[in-house]
C-alpha positions in Angstrom: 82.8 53.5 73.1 82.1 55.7 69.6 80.1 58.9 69.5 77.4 59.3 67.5 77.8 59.4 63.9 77.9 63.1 62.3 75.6 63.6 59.2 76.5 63.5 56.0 76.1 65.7 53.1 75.4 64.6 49.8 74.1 67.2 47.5 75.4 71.0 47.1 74.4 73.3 50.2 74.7 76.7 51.1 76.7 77.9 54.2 74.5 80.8 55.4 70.3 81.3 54.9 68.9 84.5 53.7 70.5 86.5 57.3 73.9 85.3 56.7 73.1 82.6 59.7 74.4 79.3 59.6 71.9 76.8 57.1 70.9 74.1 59.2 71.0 72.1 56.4 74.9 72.2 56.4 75.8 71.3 59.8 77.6 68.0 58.8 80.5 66.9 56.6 81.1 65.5 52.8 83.2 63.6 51.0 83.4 66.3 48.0 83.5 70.0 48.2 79.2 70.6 48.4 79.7 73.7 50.4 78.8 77.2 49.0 80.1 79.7 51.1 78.2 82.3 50.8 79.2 84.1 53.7 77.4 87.8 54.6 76.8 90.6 57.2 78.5 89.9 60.5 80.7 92.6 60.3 84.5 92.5 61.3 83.8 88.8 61.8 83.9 87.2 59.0 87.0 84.9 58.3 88.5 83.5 55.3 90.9 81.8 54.4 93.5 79.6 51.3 96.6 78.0 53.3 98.3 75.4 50.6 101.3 73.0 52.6 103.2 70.9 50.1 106.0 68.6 51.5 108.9 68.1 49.2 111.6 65.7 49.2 113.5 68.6 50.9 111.5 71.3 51.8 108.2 72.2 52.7 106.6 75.0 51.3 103.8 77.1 52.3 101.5 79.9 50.4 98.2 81.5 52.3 95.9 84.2 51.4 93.8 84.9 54.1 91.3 87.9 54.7 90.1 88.7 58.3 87.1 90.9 57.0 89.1 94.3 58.2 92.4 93.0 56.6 94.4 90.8 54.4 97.5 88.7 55.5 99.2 86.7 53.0 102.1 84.7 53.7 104.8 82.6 52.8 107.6 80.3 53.9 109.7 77.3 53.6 111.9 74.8 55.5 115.1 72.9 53.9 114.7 69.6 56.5 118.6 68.8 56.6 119.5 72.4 57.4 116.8 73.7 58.9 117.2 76.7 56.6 114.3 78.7 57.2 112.0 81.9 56.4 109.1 83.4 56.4 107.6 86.5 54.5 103.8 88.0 55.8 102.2 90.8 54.0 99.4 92.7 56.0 96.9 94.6 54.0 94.6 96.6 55.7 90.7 96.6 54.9 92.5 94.6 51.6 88.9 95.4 49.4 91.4 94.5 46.5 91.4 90.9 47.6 88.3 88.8 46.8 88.0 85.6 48.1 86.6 82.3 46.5 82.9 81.1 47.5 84.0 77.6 46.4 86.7 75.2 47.6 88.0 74.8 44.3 88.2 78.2 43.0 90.9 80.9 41.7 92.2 83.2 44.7 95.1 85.9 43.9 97.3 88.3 45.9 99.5 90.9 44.3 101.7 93.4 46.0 105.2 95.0 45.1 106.7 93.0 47.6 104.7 89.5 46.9 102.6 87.7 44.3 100.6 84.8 45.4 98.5 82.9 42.3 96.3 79.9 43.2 94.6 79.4 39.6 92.1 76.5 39.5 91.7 74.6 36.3 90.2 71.7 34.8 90.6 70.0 37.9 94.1 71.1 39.0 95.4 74.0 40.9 98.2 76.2 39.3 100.3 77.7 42.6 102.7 80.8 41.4 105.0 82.8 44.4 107.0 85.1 43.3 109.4 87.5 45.8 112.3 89.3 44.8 113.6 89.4 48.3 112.9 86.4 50.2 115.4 86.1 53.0 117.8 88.1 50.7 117.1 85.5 47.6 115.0 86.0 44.7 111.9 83.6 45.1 109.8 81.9 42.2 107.4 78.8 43.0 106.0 77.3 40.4 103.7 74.2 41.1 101.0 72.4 39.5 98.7 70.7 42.4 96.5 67.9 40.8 92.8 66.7 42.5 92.2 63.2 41.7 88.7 62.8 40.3 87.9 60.1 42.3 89.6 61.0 45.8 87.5 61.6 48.6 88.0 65.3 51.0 87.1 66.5 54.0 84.6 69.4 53.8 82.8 69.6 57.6 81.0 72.3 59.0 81.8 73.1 62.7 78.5 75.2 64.4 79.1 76.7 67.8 75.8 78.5 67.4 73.2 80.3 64.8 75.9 83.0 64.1 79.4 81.6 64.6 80.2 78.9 62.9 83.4 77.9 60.4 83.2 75.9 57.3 86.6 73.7 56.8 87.8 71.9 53.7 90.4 69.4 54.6 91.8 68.1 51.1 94.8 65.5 51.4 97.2 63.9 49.0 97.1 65.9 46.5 99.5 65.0 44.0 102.2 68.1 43.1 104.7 68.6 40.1 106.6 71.7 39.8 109.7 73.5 41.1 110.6 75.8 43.9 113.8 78.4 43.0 115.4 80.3 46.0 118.5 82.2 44.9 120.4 79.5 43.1 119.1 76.4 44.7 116.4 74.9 42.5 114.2 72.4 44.2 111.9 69.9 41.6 108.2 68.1 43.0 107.4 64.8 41.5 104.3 63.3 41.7 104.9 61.7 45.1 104.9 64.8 46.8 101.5 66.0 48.0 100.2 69.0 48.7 97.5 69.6 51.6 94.7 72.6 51.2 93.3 74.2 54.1 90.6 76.3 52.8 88.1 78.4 55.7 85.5 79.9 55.6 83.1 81.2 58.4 82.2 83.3 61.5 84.4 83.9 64.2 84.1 84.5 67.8 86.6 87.3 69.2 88.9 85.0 70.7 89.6 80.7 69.6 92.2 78.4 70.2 92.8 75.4 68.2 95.1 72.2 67.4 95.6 70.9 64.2 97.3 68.2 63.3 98.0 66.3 59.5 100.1 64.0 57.6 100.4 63.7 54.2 103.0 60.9 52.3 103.3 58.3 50.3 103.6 55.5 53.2 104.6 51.9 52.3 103.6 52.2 49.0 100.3 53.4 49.8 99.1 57.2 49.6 98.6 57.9 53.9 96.5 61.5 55.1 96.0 62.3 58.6 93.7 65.5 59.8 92.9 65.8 63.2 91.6 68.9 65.0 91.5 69.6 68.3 90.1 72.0 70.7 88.0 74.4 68.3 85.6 71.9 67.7 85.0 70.2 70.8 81.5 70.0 72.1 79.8 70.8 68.9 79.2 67.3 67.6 81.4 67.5 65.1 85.0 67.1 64.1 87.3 67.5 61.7 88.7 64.0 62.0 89.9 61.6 59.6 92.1 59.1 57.6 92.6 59.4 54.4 94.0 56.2 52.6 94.3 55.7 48.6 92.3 58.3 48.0 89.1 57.0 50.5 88.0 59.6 53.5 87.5 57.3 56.9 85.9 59.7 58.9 86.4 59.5 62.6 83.1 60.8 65.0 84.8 61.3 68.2 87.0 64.3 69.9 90.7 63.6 69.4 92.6 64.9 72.2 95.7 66.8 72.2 98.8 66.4 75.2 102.0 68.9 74.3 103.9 71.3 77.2 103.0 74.5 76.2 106.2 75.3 78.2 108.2 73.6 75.8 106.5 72.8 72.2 109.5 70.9 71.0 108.9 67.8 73.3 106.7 65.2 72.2 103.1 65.8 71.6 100.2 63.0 72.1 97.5 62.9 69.9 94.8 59.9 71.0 90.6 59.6 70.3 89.0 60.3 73.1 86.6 57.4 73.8 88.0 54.6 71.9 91.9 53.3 71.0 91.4 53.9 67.6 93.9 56.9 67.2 97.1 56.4 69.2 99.9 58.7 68.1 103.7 60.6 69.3 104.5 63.2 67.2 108.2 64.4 67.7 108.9 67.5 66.5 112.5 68.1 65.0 111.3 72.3 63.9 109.3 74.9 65.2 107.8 77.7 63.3 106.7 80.4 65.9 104.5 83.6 64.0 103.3 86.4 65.7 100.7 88.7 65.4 100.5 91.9 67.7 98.2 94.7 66.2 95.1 96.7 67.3 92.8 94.2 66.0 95.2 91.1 65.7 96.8 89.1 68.5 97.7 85.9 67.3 100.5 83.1 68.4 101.3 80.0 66.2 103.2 77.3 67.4 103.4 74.8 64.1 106.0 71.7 64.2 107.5 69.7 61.9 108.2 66.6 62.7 107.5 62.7 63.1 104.1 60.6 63.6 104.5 56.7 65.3 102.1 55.2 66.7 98.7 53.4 65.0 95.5 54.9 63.8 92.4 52.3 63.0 90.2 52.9 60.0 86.3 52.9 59.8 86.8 49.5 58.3 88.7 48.0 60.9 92.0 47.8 59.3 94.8 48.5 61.8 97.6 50.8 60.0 101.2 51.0 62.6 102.9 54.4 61.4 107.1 54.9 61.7 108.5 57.8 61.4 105.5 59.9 58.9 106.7 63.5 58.3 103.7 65.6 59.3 102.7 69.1 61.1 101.4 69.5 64.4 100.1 73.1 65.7 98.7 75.2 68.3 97.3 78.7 67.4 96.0 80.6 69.7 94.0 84.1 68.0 92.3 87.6 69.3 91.2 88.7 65.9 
């Protein structure tokens, strides 16, 4: 049994009318970035956000700029798989008025601050990513990455409406091919063009309180370039998702819930991610790292539990095709937020 299937958008559309409202005309999802956020009023609601993930041959690395409409937080960190070296470095702003985000997917976004610089610089079809941190778990920091967007790859780019005036705009982009170089301290560590980056760009209206799952994948897989996005619990009930497969550079959408199992006692035992209707999804992810950031301020409560680890299991495109998956490095999270 498959759910209906969501509408698609074709031509450019505004997020918001005239009142800063959702468009009805966006409720849906496309295959290139057609959104126009043109987010407005809703004060203290408004959330935005730039999170870049790129998996290296031996680390991940992570950059965000994020603004929460009363503040900024930017962050960064990075994880050396075979020793689990790890740290993370957050930068709260508050109002941050100094800090304008991007209406478009694809669009220049920069933080600077004594302690951190953050540069996402979009260009002729490829994003430019510069970090720079003089103390970054007691190391000088200086990533330096050039993030291409294949012309004729397919994205995600759904909008998720709970009502009129809370709704979120999501851009999913995956394999995104990345050349470049992270330096920590002395340790220099190159990209080539099999490592792929994943953009997480969001912008929309927030209720107070939201809890989410968010899984994705991201590798060159048995010779063939293998994304997996899968969302869980934010979007359930809306009749949409932000599902999908992303192979050689084609978007298979998927139009059911996907359904997240994980102990919340223990986040480092294997999670089960399945579509809710149909066997089409089937997946263990087993975590071997957990990131844990926490929020506690006036406005902010926020918990992230984000793993690194392992997909097996099968997932079934819209074509049919039947793709069995050993041991693909990917991220699963929880997040729950009070913001």
């Amino acid at each position: 049994m498959k759910q209906h299937g969501e509408r698609e958008i074709t031509i450019p559309t505004n997020l918001c009318d005239a009142k800063g409202n959702i468009n009805p005309a966006a409720i849906g999802f496309a295959r290139k970035p057609l959104i126009h956020s043109n987010l407005s009023g809703h004060f203290m609601r408004k959330k935005k956000w730039n999170y870049w993930c790129i998996y290296g041959e031996e680390i991940l690395f992570s950059a965000t700029i994020s603004h929460l409409d009363y503040a900024a937080v930017c962050f960064v960190y990075f994880l050396e798989y075979e020793t689990q070296r790890y740290f993370e470095k957050t930068i709260t702003v508050p109002i941050g008025k100094s800090i304008k985000m991007s209406e478009q997917v694809l669009e220049t976004v920069k933080f600077n601050s004594k302690d951190l610089t953050i540069q996402i610089s979009y260009l002729d079809g490829k994003t430019y990513l510069s970090v720079i941190c003089d103390d970054f778990d007691g190391d000088p920091l200086h990533a330096d990455l050039t993030i291409q967007h294949p012309e004729d790859d397919e994205s995600l780019n759904v909008v998720i409406p709970w009502n009129r005036k809370t709704f979120q705009f999501t851009a999913k982009h995956h394999l995104l091919p990345t050349t470049g170089s992270v330096k920590l301290g002395q340790r220099h560590y190159a990209f080539n063009e099999d490592c792929y980056a994943v953009l997480d760009y969001g912008r929309g209206v927030w209720p107070r309180k939201a809890t989410w799952n968010w899984g994705m994948a991201s590798q060159l897989y048995k010779g063939r370039r293998l994304g997996l996005n899968f969302g869980g619990q934010w979007t359930d009930g809306t009749g949409m998702t932000e599902n999908a497969i992303f192979v050689d550079g084609r978007m298979h959408k998927i139009h059911e819930d996907v359904l997240f199992s994980y102990n919340r006692e223990n986040f480092m035992q294997p999670w089960h991610v399945k579509t809710k209707f149909s066997d089409d999804i089937e997946l263990t992810f087993t975590p071997f790292f957990e990131r844990i950031a926490k929020t506690d301020a006036k406005l902010i409560q926020s918990e992230v539990h984000q793993m690194v680890g392992y997909y097996n299991g099968y997932v079934t495109t819209d074509d049919g095709e039947h793709i069995a998956i050993t041991q693909l490095l990917g991220c699963i999270e929880e997040h729950v937020a009070k913001w």
